[in-house]
C-alpha positions in Angstrom: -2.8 -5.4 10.2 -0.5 -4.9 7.5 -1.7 -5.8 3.4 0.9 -5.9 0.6 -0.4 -7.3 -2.6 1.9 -8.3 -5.4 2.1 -10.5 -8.3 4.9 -13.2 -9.5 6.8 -14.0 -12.3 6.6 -17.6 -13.8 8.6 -17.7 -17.1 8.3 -20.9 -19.1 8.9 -21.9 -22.5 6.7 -23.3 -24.8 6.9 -24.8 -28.5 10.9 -23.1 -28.1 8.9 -19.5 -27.5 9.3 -17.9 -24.0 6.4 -16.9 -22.2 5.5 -15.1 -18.5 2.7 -15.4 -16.7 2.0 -13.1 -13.7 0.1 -14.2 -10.5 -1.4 -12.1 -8.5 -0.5 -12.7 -4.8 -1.7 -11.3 -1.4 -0.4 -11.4 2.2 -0.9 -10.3 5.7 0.8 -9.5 8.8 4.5 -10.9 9.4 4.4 -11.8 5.9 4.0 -8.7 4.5 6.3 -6.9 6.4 8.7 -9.0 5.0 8.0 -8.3 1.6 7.6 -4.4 2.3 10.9 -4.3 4.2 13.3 -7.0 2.3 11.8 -7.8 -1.6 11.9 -5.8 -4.7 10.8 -5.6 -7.7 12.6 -8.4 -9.6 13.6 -10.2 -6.3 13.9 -14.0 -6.5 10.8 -15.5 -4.3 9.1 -18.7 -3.3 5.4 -18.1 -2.5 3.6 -20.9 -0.6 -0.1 -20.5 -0.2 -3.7 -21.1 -1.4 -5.6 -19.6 -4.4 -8.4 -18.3 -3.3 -11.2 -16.1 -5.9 -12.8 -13.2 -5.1 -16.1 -12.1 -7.0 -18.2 -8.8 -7.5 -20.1 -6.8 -9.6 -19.1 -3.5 -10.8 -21.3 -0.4 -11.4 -22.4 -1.6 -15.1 -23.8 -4.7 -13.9 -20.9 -7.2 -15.4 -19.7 -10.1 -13.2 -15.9 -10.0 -12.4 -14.1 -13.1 -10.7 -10.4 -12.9 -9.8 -8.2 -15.4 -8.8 -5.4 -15.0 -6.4 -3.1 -16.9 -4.3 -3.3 -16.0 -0.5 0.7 -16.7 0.7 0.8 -17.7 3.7 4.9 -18.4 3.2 7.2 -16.5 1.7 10.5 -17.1 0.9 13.6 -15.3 -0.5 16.6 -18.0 -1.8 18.9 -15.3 -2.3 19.7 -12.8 1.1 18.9 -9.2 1.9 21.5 -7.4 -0.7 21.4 -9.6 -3.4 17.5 -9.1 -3.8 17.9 -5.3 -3.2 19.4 -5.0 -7.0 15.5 -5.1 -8.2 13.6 -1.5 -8.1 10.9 -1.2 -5.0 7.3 -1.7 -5.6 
Protein backbone atom coordinates (compact mmCIF):
# COMPACT_ATOMS: atom_id res chain seq x y z
CA UNK A 1 0.00 0.00 0.00
CA UNK A 2 0.99 3.32 -1.01
CA UNK A 3 2.70 6.09 1.95
CA UNK A 4 3.11 9.78 1.01
CA UNK A 5 3.93 11.93 3.96
CA UNK A 6 3.87 15.70 3.81
CA UNK A 7 3.38 18.59 5.88
CA UNK A 8 0.89 21.88 5.56
CA UNK A 9 0.98 25.35 5.62
CA UNK A 10 -1.16 27.25 8.25
CA UNK A 11 -0.25 31.05 8.00
CA UNK A 12 -1.85 33.27 10.66
CA UNK A 13 -1.16 36.57 11.99
CA UNK A 14 -0.41 37.42 15.28
CA UNK A 15 0.06 40.86 17.32
CA UNK A 16 0.01 42.37 13.25
CA UNK A 17 3.21 39.83 12.65
CA UNK A 18 2.77 36.93 10.16
CA UNK A 19 3.55 33.66 11.19
CA UNK A 20 3.54 29.80 9.51
CA UNK A 21 3.31 26.84 11.08
CA UNK A 22 3.93 23.51 9.32
CA UNK A 23 2.08 20.14 10.14
CA UNK A 24 3.30 17.28 9.47
CA UNK A 25 0.67 14.97 7.65
CA UNK A 26 0.58 11.29 6.57
CA UNK A 27 -1.69 9.14 4.32
CA UNK A 28 -2.39 5.92 2.79
CA UNK A 29 -3.75 4.22 -0.10
CA UNK A 30 -6.38 6.19 -2.38
CA UNK A 31 -5.36 9.10 -0.48
CA UNK A 32 -2.04 9.20 -1.30
CA UNK A 33 -2.25 8.51 -4.73
CA UNK A 34 -4.00 11.44 -4.95
CA UNK A 35 -1.59 13.64 -3.50
CA UNK A 36 1.41 11.87 -5.48
CA UNK A 37 -0.48 12.22 -8.80
CA UNK A 38 -2.56 15.66 -8.48
CA UNK A 39 -0.82 18.09 -5.45
CA UNK A 40 2.27 20.09 -5.42
CA UNK A 41 4.27 21.87 -3.55
CA UNK A 42 2.37 25.06 -2.72
CA UNK A 43 -0.99 23.43 -3.84
CA UNK A 44 -4.14 24.73 -1.96
CA UNK A 45 -5.43 21.64 0.30
CA UNK A 46 -7.95 20.75 2.95
CA UNK A 47 -6.69 17.85 5.16
CA UNK A 48 -9.31 16.00 7.30
CA UNK A 49 -8.04 13.59 9.78
CA UNK A 50 -6.75 12.64 13.35
CA UNK A 51 -3.43 13.49 15.06
CA UNK A 52 -2.01 10.77 16.09
CA UNK A 53 1.90 10.67 18.09
CA UNK A 54 4.35 8.45 17.49
CA UNK A 55 7.23 7.80 20.08
CA UNK A 56 10.84 6.21 20.21
CA UNK A 57 14.11 6.31 21.35
CA UNK A 58 17.04 6.95 19.34
CA UNK A 59 20.56 5.39 19.52
CA UNK A 60 21.72 7.98 22.42
CA UNK A 61 19.08 7.04 24.72
CA UNK A 62 16.88 10.44 24.32
CA UNK A 63 13.02 10.14 24.12
CA UNK A 64 11.52 11.64 20.87
CA UNK A 65 7.58 12.05 20.51
CA UNK A 66 6.15 13.44 17.22
CA UNK A 67 2.90 14.51 16.50
CA UNK A 68 1.17 14.09 13.22
CA UNK A 69 -2.14 14.15 11.69
CA UNK A 70 -3.22 10.84 9.94
CA UNK A 71 -5.60 12.29 6.79
CA UNK A 72 -7.89 10.25 6.12
CA UNK A 73 -9.54 13.12 3.54
CA UNK A 74 -8.01 15.09 1.38
CA UNK A 75 -9.12 17.80 -0.50
CA UNK A 76 -7.95 20.17 -3.31
CA UNK A 77 -10.54 23.62 -3.71
CA UNK A 78 -8.80 24.59 -6.68
CA UNK A 79 -8.69 21.73 -9.94
CA UNK A 80 -5.94 19.77 -11.47
CA UNK A 81 -4.01 22.82 -13.44
CA UNK A 82 -4.49 25.39 -11.19
CA UNK A 83 -2.60 23.37 -8.35
CA UNK A 84 0.09 22.16 -10.81
CA UNK A 85 1.63 25.97 -10.74
CA UNK A 86 3.45 24.73 -7.20
CA UNK A 87 6.95 22.68 -7.72
CA UNK A 88 6.55 18.65 -7.00
CA UNK A 89 7.52 17.28 -3.71
Amino acid sequence: MTKVSFSVAVNSVIKGEEKTSWIPCECWGNQAIFVNNYLSSGSYVIVSGKLEQSSWETEEGEKKTRLFVYANQIESPKSKTENKGGKKK
